[in-house]
N, C-alpha and C positions, 0 to 999 in steps of 0.2 A: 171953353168947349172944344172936343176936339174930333174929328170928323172920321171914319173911318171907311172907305171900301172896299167891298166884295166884290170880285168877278165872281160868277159860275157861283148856284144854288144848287145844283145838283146833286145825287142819294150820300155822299161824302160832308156834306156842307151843314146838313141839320144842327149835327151838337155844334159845332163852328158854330153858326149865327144864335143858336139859342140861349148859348154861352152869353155873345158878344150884349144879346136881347137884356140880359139878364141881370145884366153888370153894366150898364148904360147909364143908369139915373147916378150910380153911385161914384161911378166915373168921369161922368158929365162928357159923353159920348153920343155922336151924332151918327146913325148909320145906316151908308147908302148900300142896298144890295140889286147887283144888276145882272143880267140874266137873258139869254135867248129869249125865253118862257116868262112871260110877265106873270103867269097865272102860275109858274114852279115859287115864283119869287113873293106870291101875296101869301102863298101858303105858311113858306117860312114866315115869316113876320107877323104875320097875321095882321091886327087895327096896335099893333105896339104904335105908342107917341114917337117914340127917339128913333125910328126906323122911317125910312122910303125907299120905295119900291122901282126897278127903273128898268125900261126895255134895254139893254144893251146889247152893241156891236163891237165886239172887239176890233172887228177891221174899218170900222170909222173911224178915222183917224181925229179928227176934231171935234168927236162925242169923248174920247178915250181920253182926248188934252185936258179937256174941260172937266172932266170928272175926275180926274188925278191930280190937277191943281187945286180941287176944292178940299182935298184929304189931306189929313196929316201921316196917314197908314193905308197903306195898300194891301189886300190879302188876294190872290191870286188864286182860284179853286179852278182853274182854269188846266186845259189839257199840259204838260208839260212844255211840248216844243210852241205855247201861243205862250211863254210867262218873258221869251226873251224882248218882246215889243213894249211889255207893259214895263219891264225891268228898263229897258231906254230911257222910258221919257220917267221915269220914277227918278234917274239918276239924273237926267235935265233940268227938270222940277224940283229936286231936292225932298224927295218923298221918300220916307221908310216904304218898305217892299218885303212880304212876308210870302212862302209857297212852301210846300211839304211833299215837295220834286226834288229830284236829285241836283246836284248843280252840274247843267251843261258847261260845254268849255266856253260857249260862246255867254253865259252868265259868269265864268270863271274871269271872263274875257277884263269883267265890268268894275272889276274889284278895286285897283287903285283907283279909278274914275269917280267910284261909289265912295271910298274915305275920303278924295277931299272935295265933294261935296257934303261929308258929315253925316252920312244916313246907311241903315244896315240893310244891307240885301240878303235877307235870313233865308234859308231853303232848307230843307232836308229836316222840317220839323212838324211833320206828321205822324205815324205807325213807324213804321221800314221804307223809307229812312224818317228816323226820328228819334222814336221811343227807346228804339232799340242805340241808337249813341249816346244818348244822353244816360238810360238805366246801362248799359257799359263801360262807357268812363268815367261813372260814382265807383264801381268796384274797381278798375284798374288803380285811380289813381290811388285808391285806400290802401292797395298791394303796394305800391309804388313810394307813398306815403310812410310804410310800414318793412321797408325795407327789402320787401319781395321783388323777384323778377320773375313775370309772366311769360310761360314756357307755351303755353298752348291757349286759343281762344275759337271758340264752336259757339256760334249766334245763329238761333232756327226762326222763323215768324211762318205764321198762317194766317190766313182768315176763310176760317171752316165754318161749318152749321150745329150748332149746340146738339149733342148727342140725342138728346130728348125730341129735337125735331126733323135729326135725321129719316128720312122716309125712300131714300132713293141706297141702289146698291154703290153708288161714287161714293157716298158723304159728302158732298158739296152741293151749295147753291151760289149765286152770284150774289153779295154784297160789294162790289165794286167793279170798275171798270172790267163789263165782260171782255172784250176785245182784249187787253193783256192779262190776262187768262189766258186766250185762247195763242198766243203770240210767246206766252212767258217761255225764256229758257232758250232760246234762240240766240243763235251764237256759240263761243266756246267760254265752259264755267273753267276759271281759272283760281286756284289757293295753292296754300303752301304745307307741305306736313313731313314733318322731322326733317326738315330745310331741302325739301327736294320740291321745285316748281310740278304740279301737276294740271294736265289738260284734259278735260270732258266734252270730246264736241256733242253737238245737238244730238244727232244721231244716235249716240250710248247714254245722253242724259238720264232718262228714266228707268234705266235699265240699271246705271250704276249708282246705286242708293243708300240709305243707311237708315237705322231705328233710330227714333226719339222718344224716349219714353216722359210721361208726365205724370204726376202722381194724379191719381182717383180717373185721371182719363185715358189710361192706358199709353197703348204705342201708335205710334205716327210715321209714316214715311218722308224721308226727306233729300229732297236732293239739293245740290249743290247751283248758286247762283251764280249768275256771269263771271262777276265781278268779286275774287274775296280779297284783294292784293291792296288797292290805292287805300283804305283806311287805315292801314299801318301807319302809315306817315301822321294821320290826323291824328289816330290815336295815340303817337309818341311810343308805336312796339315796332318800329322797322326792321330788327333784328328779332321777331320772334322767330321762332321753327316751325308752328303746326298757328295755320290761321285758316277758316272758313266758314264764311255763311250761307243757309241754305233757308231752303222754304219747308216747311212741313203742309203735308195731304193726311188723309185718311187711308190706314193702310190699305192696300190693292189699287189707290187713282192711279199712280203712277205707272206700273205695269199696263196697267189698261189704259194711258194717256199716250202709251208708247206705239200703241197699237194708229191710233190719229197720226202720231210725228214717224213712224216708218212708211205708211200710206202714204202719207204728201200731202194729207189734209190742214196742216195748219201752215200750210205753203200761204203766203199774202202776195208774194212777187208774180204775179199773172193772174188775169181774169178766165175765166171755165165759159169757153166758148159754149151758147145757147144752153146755159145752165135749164133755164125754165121750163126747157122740152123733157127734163130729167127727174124722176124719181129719184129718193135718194142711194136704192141700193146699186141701180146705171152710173150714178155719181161716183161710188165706190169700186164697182164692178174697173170702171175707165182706171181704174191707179194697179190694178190687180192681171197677173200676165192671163193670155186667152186661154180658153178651154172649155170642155164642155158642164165641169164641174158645177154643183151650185155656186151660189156667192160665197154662202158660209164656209163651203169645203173650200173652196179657194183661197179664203181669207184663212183659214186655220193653216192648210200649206204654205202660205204664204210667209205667218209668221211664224213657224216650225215650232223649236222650243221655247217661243218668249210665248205662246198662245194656251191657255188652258179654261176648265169649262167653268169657271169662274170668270174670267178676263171675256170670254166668249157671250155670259150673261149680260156686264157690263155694258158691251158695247151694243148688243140687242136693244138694250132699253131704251139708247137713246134714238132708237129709229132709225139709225143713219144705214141700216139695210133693209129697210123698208122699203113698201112700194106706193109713198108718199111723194105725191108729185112737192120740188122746189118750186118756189114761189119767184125768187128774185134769179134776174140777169145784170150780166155785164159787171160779176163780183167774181171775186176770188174763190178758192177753195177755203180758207180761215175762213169767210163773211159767210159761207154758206153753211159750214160746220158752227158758228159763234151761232147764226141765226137760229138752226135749229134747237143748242144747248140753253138757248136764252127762253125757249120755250116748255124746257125740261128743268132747269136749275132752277127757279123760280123760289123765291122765298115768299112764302104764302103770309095773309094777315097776322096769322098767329105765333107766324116762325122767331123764334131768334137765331141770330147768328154767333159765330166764336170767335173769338183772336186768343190763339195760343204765340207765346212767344220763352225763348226757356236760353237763357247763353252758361254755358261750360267753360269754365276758368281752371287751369293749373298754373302752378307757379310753386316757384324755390322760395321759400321765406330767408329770414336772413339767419337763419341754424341750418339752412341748408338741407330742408325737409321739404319735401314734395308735398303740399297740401291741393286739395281740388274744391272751386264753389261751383255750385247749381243756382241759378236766380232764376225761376220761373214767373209766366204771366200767362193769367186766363182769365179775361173778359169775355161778357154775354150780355149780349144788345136787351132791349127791353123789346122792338118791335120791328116793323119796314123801314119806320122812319129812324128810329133813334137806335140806328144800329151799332153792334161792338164796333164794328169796322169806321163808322164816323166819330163815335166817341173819341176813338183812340188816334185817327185820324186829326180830328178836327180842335179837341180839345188844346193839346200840347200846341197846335196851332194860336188858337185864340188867347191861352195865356201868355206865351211868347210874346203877344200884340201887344198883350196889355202893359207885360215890360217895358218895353220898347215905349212905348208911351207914357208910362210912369218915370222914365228917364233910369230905370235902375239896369240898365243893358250899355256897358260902355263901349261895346266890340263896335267898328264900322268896317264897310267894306260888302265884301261876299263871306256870310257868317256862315258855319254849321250848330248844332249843339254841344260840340262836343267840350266845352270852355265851362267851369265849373258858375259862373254867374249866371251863367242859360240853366245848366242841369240840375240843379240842386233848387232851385224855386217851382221848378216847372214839375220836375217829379214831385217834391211835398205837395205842391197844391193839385195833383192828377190821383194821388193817395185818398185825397177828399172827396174823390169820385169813383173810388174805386177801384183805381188803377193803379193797382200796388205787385211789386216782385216778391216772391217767395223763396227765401237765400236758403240752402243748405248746405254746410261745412261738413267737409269727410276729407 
């Protein structure tokens, strides 16, 4: 028998536990799932035999020993910066540790420590990061395999709202953590193209953008993420010339998300003295220079050429020039702008959601022919609960587990996907559910 726990049941966790539910008796798996919300956690599980239910505290330290000792596998659904506490005593304990977070330095930190204790500290095998390495490095290495060298590499992910339940003028709803959402892109997006280092600070992010186009679902906006540079190394293309990854929106978010990030609304560094006394268009009015103009005229002069009567609808709708009094004090301008979007993006009973994801490959074969592949990916949630963004999420997650538990994962340490004994079981059996790439050669 072998024991398995879940931190964090949360809107991410559904296909994760209902997987793990599922594949229980066949695997002769015992699983504990523990949770702020006892009542988030009977949901998941329902009356399943192999499953308990458990109030947990991540910052109890001697709930958090006692529960990780009784495991053989630990899966972490938990915030990113709470998985380096659980990774400690995982490495103490001698426990596998699974998360579908990126790996901190200070999880990077953990890595000799974690081989010889004999046990894998797996991260980054979720969505983005996840899917998107493991469906990447089946095609690189087959270039690679095949005699080709990889000249350019473009990897986009989203998680939008299926066309058919679009209903708002953004296209989007929140299937995941609203708060990075509203935070995403902050910082400077940094990649490479035709071997020249390029820099995007926050400031010009949505403003400097690019199409992606997908077959049957048109075009997408997409800009560019923090980070395109350190996966070179993992990937084994250190020397390529043109590398980057982005997010994909719905065309016009970004335009109009640009309109938030020139404002200062998705500022998180300061609290908005006596927010509560404020409506939200006073809220707005406060980032905007004085004058007798209305709001709206001041906001259109404000942002001169990035502002048009489309971009001007957008931001209408979400109230935020309204003369809706704010509810919350003693928060930031992001909490106050997240709060109110949390009220508008709303993915209703009947919604589904989308994960588009699509990577762009060129490469020199070995005749010395410039060929290009397209792998696209489009999943659509069934509902609130068993949404694309969990699936995709949580799936590659829980079979990963089941590797590692099967003993057929020989990597130790701090793992990514990116090793062909992770990517190649994990994709075939995410195909069984759906989650399949669409290759096209030109």
């Amino acid at each position: 028998m072998k024991n398995i726990l879940v931190i964090g049941a949360g809107r991410s966790a559904s296909s994760l536990i209902k997987y793990l539910l599922d594949n229980s008796t066949k695997e002769n798996w015992n699983i504990t799932v523990g949770d702020v919300s006892l009542d988030t956690v009977k949901q998941k599980i329902g009356n399943h035999p192999n499953a308990r239910a458990i109030l947990f505290d991540i910052n109890n330290e001697q709930q958090r020993e006692e529960e990780i000792k009784r495991a053989d596998l630990v899966i972490s659904m938990l915030p990113a910066f709470m998985h380096i506490n659980v990774a400690k005593d995982c490495v103490r304990l001698k426990k596998h540790l699974a998360t579908a977070s990126y790996v901190s330095a200070e999880m990077r930190e953990l890595h000799e420590e974690a081989k010889a204790s004999g046990i894998v500290l797996m991260n980054e095998i979720g969505l983005d990061p996840g899917i998107d390495h493991a469906s990447a490095m089946k095609v690189i290495d087959e270039i690679h395999h095949n005699g080709g060298e990889l000249i350019s590499f473009k990897s986009y992910c989203g998680g939008l709202v299926a066309p058919e339940c679009n209903d708002n003028p953004w296209g989007y709803k929140f299937s995941w953590n609203p708060r990075n959402v509203i935070l995403a892109g902050q910082g400077t997006a940094q990649y490479i193209e035709n071997g020249e280092y390029k820099y995007i600070p926050y400031n010009r992010l949505f403003t400097q953008i690019s199409t992606v186009s997908m077959k049957g679902l048109g075009n997408f906006d997409a800009y560019a993420n923090r980070d395109s540079l350190s996966y070179r190394k993992f990937y084994g293309i250190e020397n390529i010339p043109t590398m980057l990854r982005g997010t994909l929106r719905m065309q016009g978010y970004c335009k109009a998300w640009n309109v938030f990030a020139k404002l200062g609304l998705t500022d998180d560094t300061y609290k908005r003295e006596a927010s509560e006394t404020l409506t939200y268009a006073q809220f707005v009015d406060a980032f905007l220079p004085a004058g007798k103009l209305s709001i709206k005229d001041k906001l259109i002069a404000f942002m001169g050429d990035d502002m048009d009567i489309n971009i001007l609808e957008m931001i209408e709708w979400t109230g935020v020039l309204s003369d809706t009094k704010i509810t919350l004090s003693g928060v930031s301008p992001a909490q106050i702008l997240q709060d109110l979007l949390e009220k508008k993006w709303v993915l209703q009973p009947l919604d589904k959601d989308m994960i588009v994801m699509q990577h762009q490959f060129q490469y020199r074969n070995k005749n010395a022919e410039i060929k290009n592949i397209t792998s696209s990916l489009v999943v659509k949630g069934e509902d609130q609960t068993y949404t694309a963004m969990a699936k995709t999420v949580g799936l590659p997650l829980a079979i990963t587990s089941k590797l590692i538990l099967q003993g057929k994962i020989s990597a130790r340490g701090v793992v990514i996907p990116t090793i062909k004994e992770i990517y190649e079981p994990v994709l075939a059996e995410l195909e069984k559910y759906g989650v399949k790439f669409e290759e096209e050669f030109h």
